[in-house]
C-alpha positions in Angstrom: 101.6 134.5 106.6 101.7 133.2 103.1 101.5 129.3 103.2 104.4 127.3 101.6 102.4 124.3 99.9 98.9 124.6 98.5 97.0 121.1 98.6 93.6 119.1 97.7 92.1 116.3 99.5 89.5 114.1 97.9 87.8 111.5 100.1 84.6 110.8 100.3 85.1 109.8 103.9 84.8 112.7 106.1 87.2 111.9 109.2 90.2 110.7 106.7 89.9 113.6 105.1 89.4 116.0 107.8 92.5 114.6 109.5 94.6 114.9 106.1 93.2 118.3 105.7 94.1 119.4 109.3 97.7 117.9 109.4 98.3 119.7 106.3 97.6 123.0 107.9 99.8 121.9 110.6 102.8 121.7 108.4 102.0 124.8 106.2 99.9 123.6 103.7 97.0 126.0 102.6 94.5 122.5 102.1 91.3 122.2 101.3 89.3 119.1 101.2 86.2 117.3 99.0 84.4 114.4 99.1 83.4 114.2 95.4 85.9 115.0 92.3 83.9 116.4 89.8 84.0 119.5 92.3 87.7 119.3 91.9 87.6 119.4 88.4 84.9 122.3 88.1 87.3 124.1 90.6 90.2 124.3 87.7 88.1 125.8 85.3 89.5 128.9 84.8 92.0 129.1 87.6 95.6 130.3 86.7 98.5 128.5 87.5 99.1 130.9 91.0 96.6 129.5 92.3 96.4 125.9 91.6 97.6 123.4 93.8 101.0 121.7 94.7 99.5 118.4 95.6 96.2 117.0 95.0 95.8 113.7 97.3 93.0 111.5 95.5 91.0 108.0 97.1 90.8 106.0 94.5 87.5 104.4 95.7 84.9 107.2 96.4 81.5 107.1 96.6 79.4 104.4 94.2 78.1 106.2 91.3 79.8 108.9 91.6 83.4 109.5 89.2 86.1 107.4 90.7 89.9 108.0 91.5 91.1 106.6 89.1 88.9 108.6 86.4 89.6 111.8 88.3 93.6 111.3 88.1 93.1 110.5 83.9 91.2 113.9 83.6 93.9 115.8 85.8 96.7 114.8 83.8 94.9 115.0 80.7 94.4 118.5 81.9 98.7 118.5 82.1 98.2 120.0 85.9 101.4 121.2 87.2 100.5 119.3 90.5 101.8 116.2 92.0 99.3 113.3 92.4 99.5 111.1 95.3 96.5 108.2 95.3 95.4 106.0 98.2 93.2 103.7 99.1 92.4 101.1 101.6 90.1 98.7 99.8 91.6 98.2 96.3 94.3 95.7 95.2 97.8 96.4 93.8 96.3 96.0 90.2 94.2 99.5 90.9 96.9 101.0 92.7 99.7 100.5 89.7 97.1 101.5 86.9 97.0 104.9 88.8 100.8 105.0 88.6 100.4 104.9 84.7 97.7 107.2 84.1 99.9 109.8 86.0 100.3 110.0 89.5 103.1 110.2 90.7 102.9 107.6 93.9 100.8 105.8 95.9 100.1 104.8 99.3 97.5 102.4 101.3 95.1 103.8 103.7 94.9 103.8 106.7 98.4 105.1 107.6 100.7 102.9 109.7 102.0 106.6 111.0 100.5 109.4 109.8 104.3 111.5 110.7 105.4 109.4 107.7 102.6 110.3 105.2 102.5 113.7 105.8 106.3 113.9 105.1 105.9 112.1 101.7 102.9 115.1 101.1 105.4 117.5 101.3 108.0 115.8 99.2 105.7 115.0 96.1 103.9 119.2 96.9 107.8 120.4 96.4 107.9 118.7 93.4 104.5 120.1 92.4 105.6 123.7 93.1 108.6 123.7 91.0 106.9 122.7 88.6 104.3 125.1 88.6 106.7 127.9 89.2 108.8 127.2 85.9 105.5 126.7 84.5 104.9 130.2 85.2 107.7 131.6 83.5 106.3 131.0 80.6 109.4 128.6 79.5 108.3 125.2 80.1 105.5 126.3 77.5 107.4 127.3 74.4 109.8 123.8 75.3 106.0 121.9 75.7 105.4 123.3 71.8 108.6 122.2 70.4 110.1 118.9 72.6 113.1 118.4 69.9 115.6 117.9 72.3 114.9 115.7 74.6 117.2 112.4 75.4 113.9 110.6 75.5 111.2 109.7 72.7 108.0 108.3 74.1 106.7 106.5 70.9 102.9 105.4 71.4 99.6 105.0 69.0 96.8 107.6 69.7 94.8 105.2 70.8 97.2 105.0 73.8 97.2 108.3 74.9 96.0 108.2 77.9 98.5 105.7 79.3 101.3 107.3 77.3 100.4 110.9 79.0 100.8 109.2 82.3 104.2 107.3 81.5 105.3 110.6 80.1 104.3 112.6 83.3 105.8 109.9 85.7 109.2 110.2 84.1 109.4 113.7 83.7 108.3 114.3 87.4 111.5 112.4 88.0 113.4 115.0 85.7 113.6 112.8 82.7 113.1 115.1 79.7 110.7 113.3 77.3 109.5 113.8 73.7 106.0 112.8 73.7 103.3 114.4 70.4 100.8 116.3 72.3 98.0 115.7 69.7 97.6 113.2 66.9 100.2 113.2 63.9 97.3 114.1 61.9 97.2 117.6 62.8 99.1 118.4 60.0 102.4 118.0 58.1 104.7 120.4 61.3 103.9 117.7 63.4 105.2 114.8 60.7 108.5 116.8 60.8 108.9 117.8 64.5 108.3 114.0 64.7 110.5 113.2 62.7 113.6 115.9 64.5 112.5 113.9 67.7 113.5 111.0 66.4 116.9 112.2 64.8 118.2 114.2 68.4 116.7 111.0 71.2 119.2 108.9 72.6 116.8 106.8 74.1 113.6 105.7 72.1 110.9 104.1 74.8 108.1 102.2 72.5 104.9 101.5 74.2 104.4 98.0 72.2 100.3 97.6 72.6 98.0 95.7 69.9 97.4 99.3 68.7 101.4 99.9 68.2 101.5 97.0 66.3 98.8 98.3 63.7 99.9 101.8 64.0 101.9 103.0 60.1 102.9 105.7 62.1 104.5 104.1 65.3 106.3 101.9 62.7 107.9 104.8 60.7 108.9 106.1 64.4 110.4 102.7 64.7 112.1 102.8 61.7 114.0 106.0 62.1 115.4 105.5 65.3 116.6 101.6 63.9 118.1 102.8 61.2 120.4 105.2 63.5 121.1 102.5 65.8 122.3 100.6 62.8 125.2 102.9 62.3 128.3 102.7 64.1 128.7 106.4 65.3 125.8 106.8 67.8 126.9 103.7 70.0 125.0 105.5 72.9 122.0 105.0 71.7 119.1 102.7 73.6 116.2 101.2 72.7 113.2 100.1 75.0 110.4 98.5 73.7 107.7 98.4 77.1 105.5 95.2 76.2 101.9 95.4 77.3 101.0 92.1 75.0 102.9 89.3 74.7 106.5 88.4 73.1 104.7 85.8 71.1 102.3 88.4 69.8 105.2 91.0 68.8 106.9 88.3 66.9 104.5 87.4 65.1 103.8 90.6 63.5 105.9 90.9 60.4 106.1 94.7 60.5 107.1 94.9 63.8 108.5 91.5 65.4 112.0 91.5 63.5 112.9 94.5 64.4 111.7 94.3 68.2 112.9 90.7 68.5 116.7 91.9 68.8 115.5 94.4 71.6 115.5 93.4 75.1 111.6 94.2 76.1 110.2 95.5 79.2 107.2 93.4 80.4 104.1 96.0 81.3 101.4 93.9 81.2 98.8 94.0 83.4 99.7 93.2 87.3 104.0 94.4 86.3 103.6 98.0 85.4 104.7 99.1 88.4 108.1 96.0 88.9 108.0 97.4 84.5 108.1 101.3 85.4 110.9 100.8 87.6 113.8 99.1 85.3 112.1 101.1 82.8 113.4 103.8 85.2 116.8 102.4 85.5 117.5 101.7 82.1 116.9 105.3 81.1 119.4 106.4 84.4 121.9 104.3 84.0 122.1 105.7 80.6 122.2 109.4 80.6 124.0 108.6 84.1 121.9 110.3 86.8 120.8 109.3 90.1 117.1 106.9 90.1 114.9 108.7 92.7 112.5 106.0 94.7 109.0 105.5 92.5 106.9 106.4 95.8 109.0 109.1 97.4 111.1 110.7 94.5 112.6 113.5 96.5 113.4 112.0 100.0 115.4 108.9 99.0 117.3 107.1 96.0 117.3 103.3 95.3 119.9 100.7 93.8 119.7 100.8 90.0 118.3 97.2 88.6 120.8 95.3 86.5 120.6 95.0 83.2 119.7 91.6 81.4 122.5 90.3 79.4 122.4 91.9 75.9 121.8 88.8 73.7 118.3 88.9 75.4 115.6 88.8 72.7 112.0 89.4 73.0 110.8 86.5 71.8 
């Protein structure tokens, strides 16, 4: 009998993942297990989408000199797998756990399990969302959307030299069916690029700036910023929102005189370092509450909702 979920386990600690692997199986998982993730990675070389995975679960801390977790869930969504990510560990802090979260997975969970009933049923949550999105992958749709992305509610604006944290943002909100506008390769791959860019601008009613010390030196992230200000100065698009996500200071975007006077009059999101996870989830609101959809729960998006986080008062600033 065909299984329903296909999964990965990689842990380089044999009884953990044995016990993931076999409770799996139990609930109809075809799973397969490793203890080291560059043999996860050589394992998608050249496999089509059929027969990828649903769910890859991934320890963050595997064995020492050896990749990590954390590097294996980068190259996996760098990759763009259609699979849901789900990272644990038992000896890292909260600081680890939530830079997973950005770089793509899509939740996370502390090892050992208080009940291992609970974890599985979170496994097969995230592996549903995994297969739909392989399936739709497969129908060849999702692609010719992927090569286009000009009309989405949401622009992801970000330098290149944030891509990897941008890819994972991007992925995390999209896994929570949040269509997104993101560039899938630097604005200098030629002048089609400079005008889809340009279209995503003109058709997002939500603009989501990822305000690092790169986006402040970035000509290009400016322009982005530019287009989508200049809409919000008119009167007849009064839906539109703009979100800058701060990874460096308020003092440090004001002071910048290409970007602080426009980003001063924007209530910011703080996503520094140690609130990317309390930033990711009014980040989440924000966006819901405005195209007026239910939030789904960061660590189990399927089985539950949660309250949407009130806004700030409008005359917030920035600085």
């Amino acid at each position: 009998m065909e299984k329903k979920y296909k999964a990965v386990v990689i842990d380089d600690h044999k009884d953990m993942r044995d016990f993931m692997v076999e409770a799996l199986r139990a609930k109809n998982f075809d799973a397969r297990g490793y203890g080291e993730a560059e043999k996860v990675l050589t394992g998608f070389e050249g496999v089509s989408l059929s027969e990828q995975p649903d769910l890859i679960v991934v320890d963050l801390m595997l064995e020492e000199n050896k990749m990590q977790g954390i590097d294996l869930v980068a190259e996996l969504v760098d990759k763009d797998v259609s699979a849901e990510i789900l990272v644990i560990s038992g000896n890292l802090g909260t600081d680890a756990m939530a830079e997973s979260i950005l770089a793509g997975a899509g939740a996370r969970m502390p090892k050992p399990f208080e009940d291992f009933r609970v974890a599985i049923r979170k496994m097969e949550a995230l592996a549903d969302i995994g297969k739909r999105r392989r399936l739709y992958r497969m129908t060849g749709r999702l692609q010719e959307m992927d090569s286009k992305r000009l009309e989405r509610p949401v622009f992801l604006s970000y330098s290149a030299n944030d891509k990897r944290m941008a890819n994972g943002l991007r992925r995390n909100l999209e896994s929570r069916d949040i269509p997104v506008w993101y560039a899938p390769r630097a604005i200098e791959g030629g002048d089609v690029w400079i005008k889809r860019i340009e279209e995503g601008v003109e058709k997002a009613i939500i603009f989501v700036a990822l305000v690092t010390e790169s986006y402040l030196g970035s000509a290009h992230c400016f322009g982005e910023l530019i287009g989508f200000q200049s809409r919000l100065e008119s009167a007849h698009e009064p839906e539109l929102l703009l979100l800058p996500l701060l990874c460096v200071s308020r003092e440090e975007v004001s002071k910048n005189q290409s970007f602080g006077p426009i980003l001063q009059d924007f209530q910011g999101i703080d996503f520094s370092r140690g609130r990317v996870i309390d930033g990711l989830t009014i980040l989440l609101a924000r966006i819901q509450d405005r195209l007026r959809r239910p939030i789904a729960d960061i660590d189990n998006k399927s089985a539950s909702t949660v309250e949407l986080i009130a806004k700030p008062s409008s005359q917030d600033k920035i600085a």
